[in-house]
C-alpha positions in Angstrom: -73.0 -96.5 -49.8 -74.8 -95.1 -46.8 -75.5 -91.8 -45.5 -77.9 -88.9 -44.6 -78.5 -85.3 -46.2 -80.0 -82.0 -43.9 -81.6 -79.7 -46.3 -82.6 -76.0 -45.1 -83.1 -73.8 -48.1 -81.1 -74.7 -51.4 -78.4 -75.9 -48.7 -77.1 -79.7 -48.6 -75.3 -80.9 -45.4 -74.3 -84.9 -45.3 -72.2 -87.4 -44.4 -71.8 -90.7 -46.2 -69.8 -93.7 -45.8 -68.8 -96.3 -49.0 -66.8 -98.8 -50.4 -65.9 -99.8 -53.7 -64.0 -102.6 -55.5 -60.9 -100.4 -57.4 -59.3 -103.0 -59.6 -57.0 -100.9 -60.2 -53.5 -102.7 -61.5 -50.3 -102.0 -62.7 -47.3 -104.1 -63.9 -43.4 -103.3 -64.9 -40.9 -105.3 -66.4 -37.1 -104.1 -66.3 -34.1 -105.8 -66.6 -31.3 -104.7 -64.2 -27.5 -105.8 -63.7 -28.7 -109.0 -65.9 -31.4 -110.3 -63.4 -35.5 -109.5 -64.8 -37.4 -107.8 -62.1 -41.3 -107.7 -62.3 -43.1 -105.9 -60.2 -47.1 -106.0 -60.0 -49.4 -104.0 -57.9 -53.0 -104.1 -57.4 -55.4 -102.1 -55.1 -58.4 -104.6 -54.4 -61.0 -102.0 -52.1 -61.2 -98.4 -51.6 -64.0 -97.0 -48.4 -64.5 -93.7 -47.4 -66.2 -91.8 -45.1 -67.3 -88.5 -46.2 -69.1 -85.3 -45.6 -70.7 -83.5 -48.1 -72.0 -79.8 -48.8 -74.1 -78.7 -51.9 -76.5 -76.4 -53.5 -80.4 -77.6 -54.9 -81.3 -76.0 -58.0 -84.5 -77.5 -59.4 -84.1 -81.3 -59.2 -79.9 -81.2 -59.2 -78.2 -81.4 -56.2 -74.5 -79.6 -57.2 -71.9 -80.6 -54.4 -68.0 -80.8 -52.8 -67.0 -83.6 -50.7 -64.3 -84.7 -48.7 -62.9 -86.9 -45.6 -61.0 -89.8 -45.0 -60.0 -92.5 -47.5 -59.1 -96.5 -46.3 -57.4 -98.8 -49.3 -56.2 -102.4 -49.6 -52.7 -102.7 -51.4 -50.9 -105.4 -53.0 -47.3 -105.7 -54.1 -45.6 -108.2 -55.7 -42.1 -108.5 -56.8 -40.5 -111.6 -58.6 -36.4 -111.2 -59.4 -35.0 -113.9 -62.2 -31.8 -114.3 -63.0 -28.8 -116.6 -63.3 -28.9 -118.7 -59.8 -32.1 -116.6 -58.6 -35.8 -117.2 -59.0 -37.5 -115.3 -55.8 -41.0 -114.1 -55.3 -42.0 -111.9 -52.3 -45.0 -110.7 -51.8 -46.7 -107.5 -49.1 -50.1 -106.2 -48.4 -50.8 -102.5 -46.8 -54.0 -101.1 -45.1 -53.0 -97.8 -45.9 -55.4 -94.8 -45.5 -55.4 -91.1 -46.3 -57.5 -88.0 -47.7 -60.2 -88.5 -50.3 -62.1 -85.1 -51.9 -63.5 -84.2 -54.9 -67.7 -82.9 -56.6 -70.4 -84.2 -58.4 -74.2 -83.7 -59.4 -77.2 -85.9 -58.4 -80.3 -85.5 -60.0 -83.6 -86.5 -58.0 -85.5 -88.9 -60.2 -88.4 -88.7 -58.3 -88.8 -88.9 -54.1 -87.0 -92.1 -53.5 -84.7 -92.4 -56.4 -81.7 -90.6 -57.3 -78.7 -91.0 -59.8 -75.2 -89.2 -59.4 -71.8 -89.1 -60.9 -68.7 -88.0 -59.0 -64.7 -87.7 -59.6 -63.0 -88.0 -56.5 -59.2 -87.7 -56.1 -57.6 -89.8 -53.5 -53.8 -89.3 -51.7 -52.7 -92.4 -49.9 -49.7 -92.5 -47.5 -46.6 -93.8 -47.8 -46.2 -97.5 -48.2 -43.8 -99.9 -49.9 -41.4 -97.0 -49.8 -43.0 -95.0 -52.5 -41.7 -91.7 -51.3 -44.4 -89.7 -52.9 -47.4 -91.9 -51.7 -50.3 -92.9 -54.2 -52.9 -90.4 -55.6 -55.5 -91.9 -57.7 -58.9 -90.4 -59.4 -62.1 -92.2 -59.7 -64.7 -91.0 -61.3 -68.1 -93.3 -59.9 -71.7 -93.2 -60.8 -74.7 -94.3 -58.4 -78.2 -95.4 -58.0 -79.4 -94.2 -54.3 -82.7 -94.9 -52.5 -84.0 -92.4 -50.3 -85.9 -94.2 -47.0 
């Protein structure tokens, strides 16, 4: 992550910019008509770029965030059956809104750690009517320069 903080008063202003490996998988298995369907999906990278607003109190930095979100989707879908073994296989760049609040505590000048749940909604891709909300919850080591 990267970014930069204006404080006047107990007041917080920023704007950050990251990017995180998700790992996030799923898998289902049904069998339909007599053929097996499997379908996997796997989101490899979620980045976002951010702003931030929060409120000091002692060495605790409380605070919202939100802006836009950028993820890297993979979907694959393998039919068996009699007469039919086919795999096929997409990849999205989809992007959408990320938001969400968290606390960072100042170690010391330089050094801070922070812990955050953000709740992503993704667009609509691989006709998933509904698009794709997901909720990380992250924690940080930032150095101040």
């Amino acid at each position: 992550q990267i970014g930069y903080n204006w404080q006047t008063g107990n007041t917080v202003f920023g704007f950050e910019a990251d990017a995180s490996w998700s790992g996030l998988e799923d898998e289902m298995n049904q069998k339909l008509f007599g053929f097996n369907v499997n379908v996997k999906f796997s989101q490899d990278l979620i980045a976002t770029t951010r702003i931030r607003f929060g409120y000091t109190q002692g060495q605790f930095l409380y605070y919202a965030t939100i802006g836009a979100a950028y993820s890297e989707i993979n979907l694959d879908l393998t039919v068996t059956g009699p007469g039919v073994n086919e795999t096929e296989s997409s990849r999205a760049d989809i992007g959408g809104v990320i938001g969400g609040g968290g606390v960072e505590w100042a170690m010391d000048q330089r050094w801070s750690l922070r812990g955050e749940v953000l709740v992503s909604r993704m667009g609509r891709h691989f006709d998933v009517s509904d698009g794709l909300t997901d909720i990380y919850g992250r924690a940080a080591i930032n150095y101040r320069f």
